[in-house]
C-alpha positions in Angstrom: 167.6 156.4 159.7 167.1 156.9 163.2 163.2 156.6 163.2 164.0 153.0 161.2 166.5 151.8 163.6 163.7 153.1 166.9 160.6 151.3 164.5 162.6 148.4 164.7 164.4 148.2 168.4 162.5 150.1 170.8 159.2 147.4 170.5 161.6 144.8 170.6 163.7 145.6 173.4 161.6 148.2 175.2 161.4 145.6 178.5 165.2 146.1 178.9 165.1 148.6 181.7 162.0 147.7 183.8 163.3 145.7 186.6 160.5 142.9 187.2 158.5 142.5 190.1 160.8 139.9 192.0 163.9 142.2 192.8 161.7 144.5 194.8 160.9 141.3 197.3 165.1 140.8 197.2 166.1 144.5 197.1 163.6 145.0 200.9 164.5 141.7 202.3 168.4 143.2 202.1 167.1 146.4 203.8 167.8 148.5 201.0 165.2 150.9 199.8 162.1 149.6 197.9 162.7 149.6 194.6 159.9 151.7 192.5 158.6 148.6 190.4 157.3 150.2 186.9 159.7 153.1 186.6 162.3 152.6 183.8 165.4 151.2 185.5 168.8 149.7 184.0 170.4 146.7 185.0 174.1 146.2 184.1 176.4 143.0 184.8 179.8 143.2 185.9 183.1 141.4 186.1 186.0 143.1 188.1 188.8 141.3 187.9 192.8 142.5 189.5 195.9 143.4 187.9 196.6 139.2 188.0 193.3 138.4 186.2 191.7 137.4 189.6 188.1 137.9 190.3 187.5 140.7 192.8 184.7 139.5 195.6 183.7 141.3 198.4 182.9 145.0 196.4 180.1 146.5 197.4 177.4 148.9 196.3 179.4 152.1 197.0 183.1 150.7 195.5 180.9 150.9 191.8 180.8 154.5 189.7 178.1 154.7 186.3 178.4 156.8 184.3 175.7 157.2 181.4 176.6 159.6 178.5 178.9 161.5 180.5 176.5 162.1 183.9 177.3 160.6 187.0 174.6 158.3 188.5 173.1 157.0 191.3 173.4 153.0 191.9 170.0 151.8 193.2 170.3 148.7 193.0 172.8 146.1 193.8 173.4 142.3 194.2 175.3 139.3 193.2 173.2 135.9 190.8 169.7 137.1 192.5 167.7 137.8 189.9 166.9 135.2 187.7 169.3 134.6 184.7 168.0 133.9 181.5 170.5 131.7 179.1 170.4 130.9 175.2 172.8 128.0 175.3 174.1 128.3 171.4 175.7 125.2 170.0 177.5 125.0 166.7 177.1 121.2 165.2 179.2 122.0 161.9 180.9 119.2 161.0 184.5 120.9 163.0 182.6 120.3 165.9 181.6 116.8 165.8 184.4 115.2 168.6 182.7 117.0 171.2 178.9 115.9 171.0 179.6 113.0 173.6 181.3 114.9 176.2 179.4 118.1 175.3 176.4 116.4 176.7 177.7 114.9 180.2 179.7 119.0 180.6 176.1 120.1 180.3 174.2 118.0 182.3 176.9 119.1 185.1 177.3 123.0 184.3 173.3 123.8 183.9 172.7 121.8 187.4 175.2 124.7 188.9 172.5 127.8 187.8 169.6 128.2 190.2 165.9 127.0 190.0 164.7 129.9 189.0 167.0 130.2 186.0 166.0 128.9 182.7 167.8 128.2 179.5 166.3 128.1 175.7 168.7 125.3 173.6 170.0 126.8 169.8 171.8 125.0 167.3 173.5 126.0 163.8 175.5 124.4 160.9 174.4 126.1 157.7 170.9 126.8 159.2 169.4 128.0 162.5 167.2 126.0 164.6 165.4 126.4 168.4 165.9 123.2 169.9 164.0 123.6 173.0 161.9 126.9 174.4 163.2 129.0 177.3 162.3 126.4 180.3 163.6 125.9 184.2 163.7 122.0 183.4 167.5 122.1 182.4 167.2 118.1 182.2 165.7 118.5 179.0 167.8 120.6 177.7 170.4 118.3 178.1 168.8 115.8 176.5 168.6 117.2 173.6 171.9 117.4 173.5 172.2 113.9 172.8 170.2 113.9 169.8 172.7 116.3 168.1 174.2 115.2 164.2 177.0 117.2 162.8 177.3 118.6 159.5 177.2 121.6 157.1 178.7 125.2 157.0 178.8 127.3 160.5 176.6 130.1 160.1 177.5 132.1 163.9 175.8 135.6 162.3 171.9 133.7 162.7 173.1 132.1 165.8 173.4 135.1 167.8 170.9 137.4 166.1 168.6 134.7 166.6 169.1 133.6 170.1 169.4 137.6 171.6 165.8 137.8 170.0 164.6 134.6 171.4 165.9 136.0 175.1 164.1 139.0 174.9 160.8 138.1 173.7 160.6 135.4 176.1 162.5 137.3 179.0 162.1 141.2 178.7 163.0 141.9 182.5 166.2 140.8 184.2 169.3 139.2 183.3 170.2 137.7 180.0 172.9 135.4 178.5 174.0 134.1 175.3 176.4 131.0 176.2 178.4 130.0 172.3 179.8 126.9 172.3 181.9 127.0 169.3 185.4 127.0 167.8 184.9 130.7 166.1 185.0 129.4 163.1 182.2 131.0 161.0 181.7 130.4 157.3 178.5 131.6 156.4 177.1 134.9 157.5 173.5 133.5 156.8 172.5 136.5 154.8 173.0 138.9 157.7 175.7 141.6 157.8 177.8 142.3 161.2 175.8 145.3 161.6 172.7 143.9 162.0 173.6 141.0 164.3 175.9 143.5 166.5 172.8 145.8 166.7 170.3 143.2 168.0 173.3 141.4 170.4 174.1 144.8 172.2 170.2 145.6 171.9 169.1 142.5 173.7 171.3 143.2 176.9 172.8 140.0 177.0 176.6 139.0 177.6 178.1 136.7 175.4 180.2 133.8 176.5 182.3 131.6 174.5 183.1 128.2 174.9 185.7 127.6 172.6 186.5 124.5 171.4 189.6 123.6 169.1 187.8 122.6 166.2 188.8 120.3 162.9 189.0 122.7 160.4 190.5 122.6 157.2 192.9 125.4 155.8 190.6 126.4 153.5 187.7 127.1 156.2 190.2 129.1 157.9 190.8 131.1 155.1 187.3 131.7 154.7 187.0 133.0 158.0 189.9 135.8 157.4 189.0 137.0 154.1 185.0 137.0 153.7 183.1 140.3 154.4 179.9 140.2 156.3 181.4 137.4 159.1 180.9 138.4 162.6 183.8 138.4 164.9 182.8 136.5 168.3 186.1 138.0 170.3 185.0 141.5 169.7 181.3 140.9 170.4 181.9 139.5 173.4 184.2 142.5 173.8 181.7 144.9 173.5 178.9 142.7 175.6 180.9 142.7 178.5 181.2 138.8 178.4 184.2 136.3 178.5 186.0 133.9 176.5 186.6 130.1 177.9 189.2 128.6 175.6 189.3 124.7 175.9 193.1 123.9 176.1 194.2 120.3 175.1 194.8 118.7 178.3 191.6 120.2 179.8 188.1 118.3 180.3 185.4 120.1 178.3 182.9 119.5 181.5 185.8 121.7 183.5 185.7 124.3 181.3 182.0 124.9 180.4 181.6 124.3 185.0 184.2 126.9 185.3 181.9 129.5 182.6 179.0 129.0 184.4 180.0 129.8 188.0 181.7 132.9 186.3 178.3 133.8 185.1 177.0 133.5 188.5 180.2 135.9 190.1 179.2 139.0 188.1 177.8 141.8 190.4 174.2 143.3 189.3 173.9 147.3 189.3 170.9 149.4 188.9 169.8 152.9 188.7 167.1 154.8 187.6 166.8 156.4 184.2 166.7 159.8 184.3 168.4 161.3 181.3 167.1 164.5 179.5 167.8 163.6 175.8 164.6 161.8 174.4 166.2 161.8 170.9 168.9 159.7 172.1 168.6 155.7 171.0 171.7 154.3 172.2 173.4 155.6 175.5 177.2 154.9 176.2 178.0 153.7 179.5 181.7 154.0 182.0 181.8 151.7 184.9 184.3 151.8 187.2 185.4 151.6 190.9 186.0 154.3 193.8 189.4 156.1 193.1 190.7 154.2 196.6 191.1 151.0 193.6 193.4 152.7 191.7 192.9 153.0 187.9 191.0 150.9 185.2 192.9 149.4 183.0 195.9 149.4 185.6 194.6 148.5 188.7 191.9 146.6 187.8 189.3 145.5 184.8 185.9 146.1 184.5 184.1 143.9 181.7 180.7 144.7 181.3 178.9 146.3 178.1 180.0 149.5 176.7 176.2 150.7 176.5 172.6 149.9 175.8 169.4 150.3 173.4 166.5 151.8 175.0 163.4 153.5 174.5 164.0 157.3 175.8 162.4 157.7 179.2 159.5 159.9 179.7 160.5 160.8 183.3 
């Protein structure tokens, strides 16, 4: 099972840990060391946030502690939105979702302007089926447009949605930073023909956060009982749990161009770790990872919150 489960990650996702080209430039111009460009390195993205659910800024490279399967290591690497950010931007047009195409459109054209030139995002839609609206690009303008082309109807298949999209990002962006962004209201009905194993496995494979926009959708009873008592339907609170990512709930009284600004500059707070990969076990696939800050912060959990994934696929290193 192991050999099946390599066969099928390690071509896929065997970019995750080699830090492109571009950071070295960054990492010298900030008088750090040069970074070894080629030599398996992994990148983690992190949130801290206080005891009052407050952002922490101002943390820098020596406040952070990784851990990776137990052994302390050595943080390399550090900054704050400099690498380039790759987004799938995921948008479910069941018929629930249908209120929000208008404004969906104008919140996009506003919160995509926010991320950096360099940045690029790949457009996703479901209902019953899956489909790639536009390829990963920089021109976030026509991304946006497509967004006005958008009809609603049909079942909300979420389990293709994210398998999907976390493929898309890393065959088109191995190195560097990656994002799923859902804009959905959580709703699923359809696993697509995909269990929760299999689209957990290639979402925590792929590296990326997941980030949901949720939006209070207009679903009938029966839809919601669906959603409770079908197998095989993957929870998006506990995979964006386990990817490190957040959850933007749109509240009645709030503008859906506030809410999907406010996820993207939270996107752009998270602070960018690195260290070199170094581990002995080459029979190991998956490697568990503990992040956390200098003892001076207090404790995690009590003191302060860490989201960031729990660990990562990867091919074992052959340093």
């Amino acid at each position: 099972m192991r050999r099946i489960l390599a066969a099928i990650l390690v071509p896929l996702f065997s970019g995750l840990i080699f830090l492109p080209a571009i950071a070295q430039k960054q990492d010298q111009s900030q008088g750090q060391e040069p970074i070894r460009v080629g030599v398996p390195i992994v990148l983690l993205e992190v949130t801290v946030k206080d005891r009052s659910g407050q952002v922490m800024e101002g943390l820098k490279k020596e406040d952070f502690t990784v851990k990776e399967d137990g052994v302390e290591q050595k943080v390399e690497i550090f900054g704050r939105d400099q690498l380039p950010l790759a987004v799938a931007l995921v948008v479910d047009t069941s018929a629930s979702i249908r209120p929000f195409f208008q404004e969906l459109h104008t919140a996009a054209v506003t919160a995509l302007g926010a991320l950096k030139p360099e940045d690029s995002v790949a457009l996703f839609t479901f209902s019953s089926q899956v489909e790639q609206r536009t390829a990963l690009t920089k021109d976030k303008a026509s991304v946006a447009a497509q967004l006005e082309k958008l009809t609603a109807g049909g079942s909300t298949n979420i389990n293709g949605a994210m398998a999907e999209s976390a493929t898309e990002l890393v065959r088109e962006a191995p190195d560097g930073r990656r994002v799923i962004i859902l804009v959905s209201d959580d709703v699923p009905t359809d696993n697509g023909g995909m269990g929760v194993q299999e689209v957990t496995d290639r979402v925590l494979a792929s590296g990326a956060a997941v980030y949901n926009l949720k939006v209070p959708g207009d679903n009938p009873i029966s839809d919601r009982v669906i959603a409770k008592t079908i197998r095989g339907l993957i929870s998006v609170p506990k995979l964006v749990e386990q990817t490190g990512g957040e959850i933007f709930e749109l509240q009645k009284e709030e503008s859906l161009d506030k809410a999907f600004g406010d996820l993207i500059q939270r996107i752009k707070t998270r602070y960018t770790l690195g260290y070199y990969a170094t581990r002995t076990n080459t029979n190991q696939l998956y490697h568990k990872l503990d992040i956390g800050l200098a003892p001076s912060f207090g404790r995690r959990g009590q003191n302060y919150v860490i989201l960031s994934r729990s660990g990562y696929y990867g091919a074992p290193s052959a340093q």
